[in-house]
C-alpha positions as CSV (number, residue, x, y, z in Angstrom):
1,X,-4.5,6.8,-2.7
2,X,-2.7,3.9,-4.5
3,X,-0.3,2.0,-2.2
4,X,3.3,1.5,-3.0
5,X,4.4,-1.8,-3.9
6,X,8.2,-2.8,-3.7
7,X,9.1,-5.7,-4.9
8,X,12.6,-7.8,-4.9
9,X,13.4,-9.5,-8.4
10,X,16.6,-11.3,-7.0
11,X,17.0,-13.3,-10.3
12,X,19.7,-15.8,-10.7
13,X,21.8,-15.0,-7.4
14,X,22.2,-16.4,-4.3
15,X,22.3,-19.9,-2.8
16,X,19.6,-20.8,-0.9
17,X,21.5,-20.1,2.6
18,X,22.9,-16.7,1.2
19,X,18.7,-16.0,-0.3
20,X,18.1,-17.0,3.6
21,X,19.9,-14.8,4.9
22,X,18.9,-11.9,2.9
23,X,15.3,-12.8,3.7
24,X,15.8,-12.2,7.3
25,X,17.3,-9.4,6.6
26,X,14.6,-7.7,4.1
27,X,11.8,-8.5,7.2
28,X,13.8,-7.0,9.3
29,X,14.1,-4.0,7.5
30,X,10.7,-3.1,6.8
31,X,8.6,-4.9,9.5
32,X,7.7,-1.6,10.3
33,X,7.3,-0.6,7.0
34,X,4.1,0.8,5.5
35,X,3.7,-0.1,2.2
36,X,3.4,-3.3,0.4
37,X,6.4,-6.1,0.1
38,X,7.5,-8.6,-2.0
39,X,10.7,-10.8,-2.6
40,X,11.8,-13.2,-5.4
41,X,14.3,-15.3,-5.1
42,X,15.3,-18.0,-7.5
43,X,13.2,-21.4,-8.0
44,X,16.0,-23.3,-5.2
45,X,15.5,-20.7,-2.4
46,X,11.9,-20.1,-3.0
47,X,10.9,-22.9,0.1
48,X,13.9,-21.8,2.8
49,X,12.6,-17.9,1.8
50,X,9.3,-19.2,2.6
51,X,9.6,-20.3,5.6
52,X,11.4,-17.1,6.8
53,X,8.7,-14.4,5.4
54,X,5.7,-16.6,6.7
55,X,3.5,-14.4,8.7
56,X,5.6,-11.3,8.2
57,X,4.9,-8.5,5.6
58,X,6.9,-9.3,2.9
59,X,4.8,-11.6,0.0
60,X,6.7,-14.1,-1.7
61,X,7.5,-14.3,-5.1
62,X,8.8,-15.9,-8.1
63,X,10.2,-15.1,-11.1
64,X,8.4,-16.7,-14.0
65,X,6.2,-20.1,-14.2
66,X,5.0,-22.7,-16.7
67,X,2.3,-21.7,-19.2
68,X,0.8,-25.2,-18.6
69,X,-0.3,-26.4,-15.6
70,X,1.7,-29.6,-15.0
71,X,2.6,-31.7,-17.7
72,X,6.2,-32.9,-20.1
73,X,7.9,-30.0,-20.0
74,X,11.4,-30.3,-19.0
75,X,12.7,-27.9,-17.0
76,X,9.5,-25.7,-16.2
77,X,8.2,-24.6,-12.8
78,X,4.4,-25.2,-12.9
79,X,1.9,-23.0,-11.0
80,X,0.8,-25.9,-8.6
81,X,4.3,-26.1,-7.6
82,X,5.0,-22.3,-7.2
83,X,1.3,-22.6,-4.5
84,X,2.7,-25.8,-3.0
85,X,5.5,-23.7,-1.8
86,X,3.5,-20.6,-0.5
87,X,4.1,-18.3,-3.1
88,X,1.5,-15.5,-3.0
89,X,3.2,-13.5,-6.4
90,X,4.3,-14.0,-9.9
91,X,6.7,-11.8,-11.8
92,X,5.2,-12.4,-15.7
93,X,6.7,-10.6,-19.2
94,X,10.3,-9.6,-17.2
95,X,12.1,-8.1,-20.4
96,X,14.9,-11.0,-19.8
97,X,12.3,-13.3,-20.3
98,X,10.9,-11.2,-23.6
99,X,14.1,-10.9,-25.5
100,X,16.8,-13.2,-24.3
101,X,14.4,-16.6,-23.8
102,X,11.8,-15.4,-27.0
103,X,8.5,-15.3,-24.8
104,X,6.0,-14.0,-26.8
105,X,2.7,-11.5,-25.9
106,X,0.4,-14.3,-26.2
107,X,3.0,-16.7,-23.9
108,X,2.7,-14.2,-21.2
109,X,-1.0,-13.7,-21.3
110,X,-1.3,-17.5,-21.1
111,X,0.7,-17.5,-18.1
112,X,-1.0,-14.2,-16.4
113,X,-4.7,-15.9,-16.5
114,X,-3.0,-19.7,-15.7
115,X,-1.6,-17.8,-12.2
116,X,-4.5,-15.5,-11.9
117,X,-7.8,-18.8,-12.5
118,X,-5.2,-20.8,-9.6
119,X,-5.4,-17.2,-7.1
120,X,-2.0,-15.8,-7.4
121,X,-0.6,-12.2,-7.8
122,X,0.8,-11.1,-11.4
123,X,3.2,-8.6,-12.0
124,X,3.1,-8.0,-15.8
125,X,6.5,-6.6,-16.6
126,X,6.3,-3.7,-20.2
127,X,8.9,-2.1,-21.6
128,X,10.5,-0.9,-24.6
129,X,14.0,-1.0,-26.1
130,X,16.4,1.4,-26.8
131,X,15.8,1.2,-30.4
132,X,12.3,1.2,-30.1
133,X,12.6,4.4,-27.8
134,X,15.3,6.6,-29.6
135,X,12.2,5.5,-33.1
136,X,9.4,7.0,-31.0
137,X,7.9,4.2,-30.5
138,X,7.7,3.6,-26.2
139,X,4.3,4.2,-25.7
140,X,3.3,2.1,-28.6
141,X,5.0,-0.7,-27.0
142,X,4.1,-0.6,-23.8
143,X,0.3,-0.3,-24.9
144,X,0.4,-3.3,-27.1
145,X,2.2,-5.5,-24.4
146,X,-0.2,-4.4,-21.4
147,X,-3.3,-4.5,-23.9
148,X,-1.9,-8.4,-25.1
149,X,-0.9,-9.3,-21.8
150,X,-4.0,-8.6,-20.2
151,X,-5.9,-10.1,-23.4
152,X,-9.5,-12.7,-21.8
153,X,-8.6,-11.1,-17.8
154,X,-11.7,-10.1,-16.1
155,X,-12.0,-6.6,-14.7
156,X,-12.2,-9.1,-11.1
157,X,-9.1,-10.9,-11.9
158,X,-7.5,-7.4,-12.5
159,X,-7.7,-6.0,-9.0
160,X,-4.5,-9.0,-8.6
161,X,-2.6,-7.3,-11.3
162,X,0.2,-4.9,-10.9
163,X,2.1,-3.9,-14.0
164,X,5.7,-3.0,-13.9
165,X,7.2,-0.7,-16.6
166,X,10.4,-1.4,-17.5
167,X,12.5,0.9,-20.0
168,X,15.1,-2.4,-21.2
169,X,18.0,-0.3,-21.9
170,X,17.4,0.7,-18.3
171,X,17.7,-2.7,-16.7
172,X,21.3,-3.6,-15.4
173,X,22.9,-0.8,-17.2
174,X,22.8,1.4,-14.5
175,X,20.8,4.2,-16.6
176,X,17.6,5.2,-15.5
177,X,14.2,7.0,-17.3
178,X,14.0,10.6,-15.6
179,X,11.0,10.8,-13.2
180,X,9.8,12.9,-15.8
181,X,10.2,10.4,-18.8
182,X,8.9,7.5,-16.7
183,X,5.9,9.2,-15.1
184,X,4.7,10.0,-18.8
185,X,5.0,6.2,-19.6
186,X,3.4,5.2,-16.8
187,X,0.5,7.6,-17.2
188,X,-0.2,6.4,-20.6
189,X,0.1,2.9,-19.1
190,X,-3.2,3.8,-17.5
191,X,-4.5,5.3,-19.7
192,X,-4.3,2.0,-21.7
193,X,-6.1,0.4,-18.6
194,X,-8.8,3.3,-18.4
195,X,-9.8,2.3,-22.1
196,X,-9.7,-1.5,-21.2
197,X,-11.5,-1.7,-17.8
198,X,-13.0,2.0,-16.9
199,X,-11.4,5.1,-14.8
200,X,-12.1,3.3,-11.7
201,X,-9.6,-0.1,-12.5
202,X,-7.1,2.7,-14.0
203,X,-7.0,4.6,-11.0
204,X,-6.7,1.6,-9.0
205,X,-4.2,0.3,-11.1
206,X,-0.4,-0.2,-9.5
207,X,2.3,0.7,-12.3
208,X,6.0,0.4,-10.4
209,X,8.9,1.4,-12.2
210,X,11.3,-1.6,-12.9
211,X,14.7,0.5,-14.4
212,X,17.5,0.8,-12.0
213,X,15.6,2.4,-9.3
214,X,18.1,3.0,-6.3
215,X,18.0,5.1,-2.6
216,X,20.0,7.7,-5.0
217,X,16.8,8.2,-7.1
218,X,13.8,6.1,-5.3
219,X,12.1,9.2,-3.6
220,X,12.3,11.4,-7.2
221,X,10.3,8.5,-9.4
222,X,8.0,7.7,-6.2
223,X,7.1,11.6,-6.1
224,X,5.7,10.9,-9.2
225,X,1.7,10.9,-9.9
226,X,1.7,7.9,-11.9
227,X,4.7,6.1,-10.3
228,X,3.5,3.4,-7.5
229,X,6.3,1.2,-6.8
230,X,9.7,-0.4,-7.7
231,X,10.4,-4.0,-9.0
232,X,13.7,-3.6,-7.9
233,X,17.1,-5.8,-9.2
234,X,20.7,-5.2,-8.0
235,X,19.6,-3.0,-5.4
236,X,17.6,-6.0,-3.8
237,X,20.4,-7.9,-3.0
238,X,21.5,-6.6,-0.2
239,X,18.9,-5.7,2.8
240,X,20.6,-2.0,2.8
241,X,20.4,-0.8,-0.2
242,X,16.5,-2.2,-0.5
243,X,15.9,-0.7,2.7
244,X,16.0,2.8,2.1
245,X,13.8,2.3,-1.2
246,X,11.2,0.1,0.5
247,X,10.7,2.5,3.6
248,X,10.6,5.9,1.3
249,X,7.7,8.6,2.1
Protein backbone atom coordinates (compact mmCIF):
# COMPACT_ATOMS: atom_id res chain seq x y z
CA UNK A 1 0.00 0.00 0.00
CA UNK A 2 1.42 3.33 -1.28
CA UNK A 3 1.09 6.20 1.24
CA UNK A 4 -0.61 9.40 0.48
CA UNK A 5 1.44 12.35 0.20
CA UNK A 6 -0.16 15.97 0.53
CA UNK A 7 1.76 18.58 -0.22
CA UNK A 8 1.24 22.59 0.09
CA UNK A 9 2.61 24.53 -3.04
CA UNK A 10 1.85 28.03 -1.41
CA UNK A 11 3.61 29.84 -4.36
CA UNK A 12 4.01 33.59 -4.36
CA UNK A 13 1.65 34.40 -1.19
CA UNK A 14 2.02 35.28 2.04
CA UNK A 15 4.54 37.31 4.07
CA UNK A 16 6.63 35.60 6.13
CA UNK A 17 4.48 36.32 9.51
CA UNK A 18 1.16 35.48 7.50
CA UNK A 19 3.36 31.91 5.98
CA UNK A 20 4.00 31.63 9.99
CA UNK A 21 0.93 31.66 10.91
CA UNK A 22 -0.40 29.27 8.42
CA UNK A 23 2.35 26.94 9.38
CA UNK A 24 1.07 26.56 12.84
CA UNK A 25 -1.92 26.10 11.66
CA UNK A 26 -1.23 23.26 8.97
CA UNK A 27 0.67 21.23 12.19
CA UNK A 28 -2.03 21.65 13.99
CA UNK A 29 -4.33 20.25 11.72
CA UNK A 30 -2.81 17.10 10.92
CA UNK A 31 -0.53 16.25 13.87
CA UNK A 32 -2.66 13.46 14.05
CA UNK A 33 -2.74 12.84 10.71
CA UNK A 34 -1.73 9.64 9.03
CA UNK A 35 -0.26 10.17 5.86
CA UNK A 36 2.65 12.03 4.69
CA UNK A 37 3.05 16.14 4.80
CA UNK A 38 4.65 18.70 3.17
CA UNK A 39 4.48 22.60 2.88
CA UNK A 40 6.05 25.17 0.47
CA UNK A 41 6.08 28.41 1.14
CA UNK A 42 7.96 31.11 -0.79
CA UNK A 43 11.93 31.45 -0.69
CA UNK A 44 11.39 34.63 2.39
CA UNK A 45 9.18 32.37 4.69
CA UNK A 46 11.08 29.21 4.05
CA UNK A 47 13.46 29.85 7.51
CA UNK A 48 10.39 31.25 10.06
CA UNK A 49 8.20 28.00 8.41
CA UNK A 50 11.18 26.08 9.42
CA UNK A 51 11.41 26.74 12.54
CA UNK A 52 7.67 26.02 13.19
CA UNK A 53 7.40 22.48 11.40
CA UNK A 54 10.76 21.23 13.09
CA UNK A 55 10.17 18.01 14.72
CA UNK A 56 6.46 17.85 13.67
CA UNK A 57 5.14 15.86 10.59
CA UNK A 58 4.82 18.23 8.07
CA UNK A 59 8.28 18.22 5.59
CA UNK A 60 9.38 21.35 4.40
CA UNK A 61 9.48 22.39 1.02
CA UNK A 62 10.38 24.74 -1.63
CA UNK A 63 9.29 25.64 -4.77
CA UNK A 64 11.99 25.47 -7.33
CA UNK A 65 16.01 25.80 -6.98
CA UNK A 66 19.14 26.67 -8.99
CA UNK A 67 20.38 24.09 -11.63
CA UNK A 68 23.91 25.02 -10.43
CA UNK A 69 25.09 24.50 -7.26
CA UNK A 70 26.29 27.95 -6.12
CA UNK A 71 27.78 30.20 -8.46
CA UNK A 72 26.89 34.02 -10.63
CA UNK A 73 23.55 33.65 -11.09
CA UNK A 74 21.50 36.49 -10.08
CA UNK A 75 18.56 35.94 -8.46
CA UNK A 76 18.70 31.98 -8.04
CA UNK A 77 18.15 29.94 -4.90
CA UNK A 78 20.95 27.34 -4.86
CA UNK A 79 20.50 23.76 -3.28
CA UNK A 80 23.10 24.46 -0.46
CA UNK A 81 20.95 27.26 0.53
CA UNK A 82 17.54 25.48 0.35
CA UNK A 83 19.63 22.49 3.00
CA UNK A 84 21.13 25.36 5.09
CA UNK A 85 17.64 26.17 5.85
CA UNK A 86 16.18 22.64 6.68
CA UNK A 87 14.35 21.97 3.64
CA UNK A 88 13.75 18.19 3.36
CA UNK A 89 11.71 18.67 -0.36
CA UNK A 90 11.85 20.18 -3.72
CA UNK A 91 8.94 20.99 -6.03
CA UNK A 92 10.81 20.51 -9.78
CA UNK A 93 8.98 20.96 -13.44
CA UNK A 94 5.78 23.03 -11.72
CA UNK A 95 3.95 23.82 -15.11
CA UNK A 96 4.39 27.69 -14.08
CA UNK A 97 7.87 27.13 -14.16
CA UNK A 98 7.51 25.01 -17.71
CA UNK A 99 5.58 27.60 -19.66
CA UNK A 100 5.54 30.95 -18.20
CA UNK A 101 9.61 31.14 -17.13
CA UNK A 102 10.70 28.62 -20.38
CA UNK A 103 12.34 25.77 -18.20
CA UNK A 104 13.10 23.19 -20.38
CA UNK A 105 13.04 18.98 -19.89
CA UNK A 106 16.71 18.80 -19.76
CA UNK A 107 16.61 22.12 -17.12
CA UNK A 108 14.49 20.10 -14.81
CA UNK A 109 16.38 16.85 -15.00
CA UNK A 110 19.46 18.90 -14.15
CA UNK A 111 17.89 20.25 -11.19
CA UNK A 112 16.16 16.73 -10.09
CA UNK A 113 19.75 14.83 -9.82
CA UNK A 114 21.51 18.35 -8.44
CA UNK A 115 18.69 18.04 -5.37
CA UNK A 116 18.67 14.32 -5.35
CA UNK A 117 23.31 13.70 -5.40
CA UNK A 118 22.88 16.71 -2.22
CA UNK A 119 19.86 14.18 -0.40
CA UNK A 120 16.81 16.02 -0.91
CA UNK A 121 13.11 14.97 -1.94
CA UNK A 122 11.95 15.80 -5.68
CA UNK A 123 8.62 16.28 -6.69
CA UNK A 124 8.64 16.21 -10.56
CA UNK A 125 5.65 18.15 -11.63
CA UNK A 126 3.98 16.57 -15.64
CA UNK A 127 1.31 17.76 -17.25
CA UNK A 128 -0.18 18.60 -20.43
CA UNK A 129 -1.97 21.59 -21.91
CA UNK A 130 -5.22 22.11 -23.06
CA UNK A 131 -4.24 22.17 -26.57
CA UNK A 132 -2.12 19.33 -26.20
CA UNK A 133 -5.17 17.45 -24.49
CA UNK A 134 -8.29 18.37 -26.64
CA UNK A 135 -5.06 16.94 -29.88
CA UNK A 136 -4.83 13.63 -28.10
CA UNK A 137 -1.79 14.03 -27.06
CA UNK A 138 -1.72 13.87 -22.77
CA UNK A 139 -0.23 10.71 -22.31
CA UNK A 140 2.46 11.47 -24.88
CA UNK A 141 3.36 14.43 -22.84
CA UNK A 142 3.40 13.25 -19.68
CA UNK A 143 5.62 10.23 -20.73
CA UNK A 144 8.18 12.30 -22.44
CA UNK A 145 8.44 14.81 -19.41
CA UNK A 146 8.65 11.90 -16.67
CA UNK A 147 10.99 9.77 -19.09
CA UNK A 148 13.26 13.35 -19.62
CA UNK A 149 12.90 14.37 -16.21
CA UNK A 150 14.13 11.35 -14.76
CA UNK A 151 16.82 11.08 -17.59
CA UNK A 152 20.87 9.61 -15.62
CA UNK A 153 18.49 8.94 -11.93
CA UNK A 154 19.37 5.75 -10.41
CA UNK A 155 16.65 3.24 -9.58
CA UNK A 156 18.22 4.20 -5.60
CA UNK A 157 17.87 7.88 -6.12
CA UNK A 158 14.26 7.10 -7.30
CA UNK A 159 12.81 5.77 -4.12
CA UNK A 160 13.06 10.08 -3.24
CA UNK A 161 10.97 10.79 -6.14
CA UNK A 162 7.42 11.54 -6.22
CA UNK A 163 5.86 12.70 -9.49
CA UNK A 164 2.96 15.09 -9.51
CA UNK A 165 0.59 15.14 -12.52
CA UNK A 166 -0.68 18.22 -13.34
CA UNK A 167 -3.39 18.68 -16.21
CA UNK A 168 -2.28 22.85 -16.91
CA UNK A 169 -5.52 23.94 -17.90
CA UNK A 170 -6.48 22.49 -14.61
CA UNK A 171 -4.26 24.67 -12.38
CA UNK A 172 -5.89 27.90 -10.98
CA UNK A 173 -8.82 27.70 -13.22
CA UNK A 174 -10.82 25.98 -10.94
CA UNK A 175 -11.53 22.94 -13.48
CA UNK A 176 -10.45 19.71 -12.54
CA UNK A 177 -9.65 16.10 -14.56
CA UNK A 178 -12.46 13.61 -13.52
CA UNK A 179 -11.18 10.84 -11.13
CA UNK A 180 -11.68 8.91 -14.04
CA UNK A 181 -9.56 11.03 -16.64
CA UNK A 182 -6.84 11.56 -14.06
CA UNK A 183 -6.55 8.00 -12.72
CA UNK A 184 -5.94 6.96 -16.53
CA UNK A 185 -2.99 9.51 -16.65
CA UNK A 186 -1.64 8.59 -13.67
CA UNK A 187 -1.71 4.84 -14.49
CA UNK A 188 0.09 5.36 -17.63
CA UNK A 189 2.48 7.61 -15.59
CA UNK A 190 3.56 4.25 -14.15
CA UNK A 191 3.48 2.56 -16.51
CA UNK A 192 6.21 4.85 -17.93
CA UNK A 193 8.14 4.09 -14.65
CA UNK A 194 7.45 0.16 -14.94
CA UNK A 195 9.41 0.36 -18.38
CA UNK A 196 12.12 2.66 -16.82
CA UNK A 197 12.91 1.04 -13.49
CA UNK A 198 10.84 -2.45 -13.15
CA UNK A 199 7.15 -3.34 -11.68
CA UNK A 200 8.60 -3.05 -8.22
CA UNK A 201 9.79 1.01 -8.49
CA UNK A 202 6.33 1.51 -10.48
CA UNK A 203 4.34 0.18 -7.83
CA UNK A 204 6.26 1.98 -5.40
CA UNK A 205 6.04 4.94 -7.22
CA UNK A 206 3.87 8.11 -5.56
CA UNK A 207 1.87 9.99 -8.56
CA UNK A 208 -0.42 12.89 -6.60
CA UNK A 209 -2.71 14.82 -8.58
CA UNK A 210 -1.67 18.55 -8.82
CA UNK A 211 -5.21 20.18 -10.63
CA UNK A 212 -7.45 21.96 -8.39
CA UNK A 213 -7.92 19.22 -5.97
CA UNK A 214 -10.30 20.54 -3.07
CA UNK A 215 -12.36 18.85 0.21
CA UNK A 216 -15.33 19.08 -2.66
CA UNK A 217 -13.52 16.49 -4.77
CA UNK A 218 -10.31 15.20 -2.61
CA UNK A 219 -11.92 11.81 -1.47
CA UNK A 220 -13.23 11.04 -5.33
CA UNK A 221 -9.45 11.38 -7.03
CA UNK A 222 -7.93 9.71 -3.70
CA UNK A 223 -10.37 6.59 -4.28
CA UNK A 224 -8.54 6.21 -7.16
CA UNK A 225 -6.04 3.09 -7.88
CA UNK A 226 -3.40 5.11 -9.30
CA UNK A 227 -4.09 8.45 -7.49
CA UNK A 228 -1.64 8.84 -4.28
CA UNK A 229 -1.71 12.36 -3.20
CA UNK A 230 -2.40 16.09 -3.90
CA UNK A 231 0.20 18.91 -4.53
CA UNK A 232 -2.30 21.17 -3.59
CA UNK A 233 -2.46 25.33 -4.46
CA UNK A 234 -5.28 27.69 -3.42
CA UNK A 235 -6.71 25.28 -1.29
CA UNK A 236 -3.36 25.30 0.88
CA UNK A 237 -3.66 28.61 1.89
CA UNK A 238 -5.75 28.46 4.44
CA UNK A 239 -5.27 25.53 7.30
CA UNK A 240 -9.22 24.70 6.71
CA UNK A 241 -9.59 24.06 3.54
CA UNK A 242 -6.04 21.88 3.45
CA UNK A 243 -7.27 20.18 6.43
CA UNK A 244 -10.01 18.19 5.24
CA UNK A 245 -7.87 17.01 2.09
CA UNK A 246 -4.77 16.15 4.08
CA UNK A 247 -6.80 14.06 6.75
CA UNK A 248 -9.06 12.16 3.93
CA UNK A 249 -9.51 8.19 4.32
Amino acid sequence: MRKYFIAGNWKMHKTKSEAAALAKGVVEAVKNGKHKYMIAPSFTALDAVSQIVKGTNVLLGAQNMSTDEQGAHTGEVSVLQLKDLGVQVVILGHSERRHIYGETDEMINKKVKLALQHGLEVILCVGELLEEREAGHAEQVCAEQTEKGLAGVSGQDLARVTIAYEPVWAIGTGKTATPEDADLIHAHIRSVIERLYGKAASEAMIIQYGGSMKAENAQALLAKANIDGGLIGGAALKAETFAPIALCE
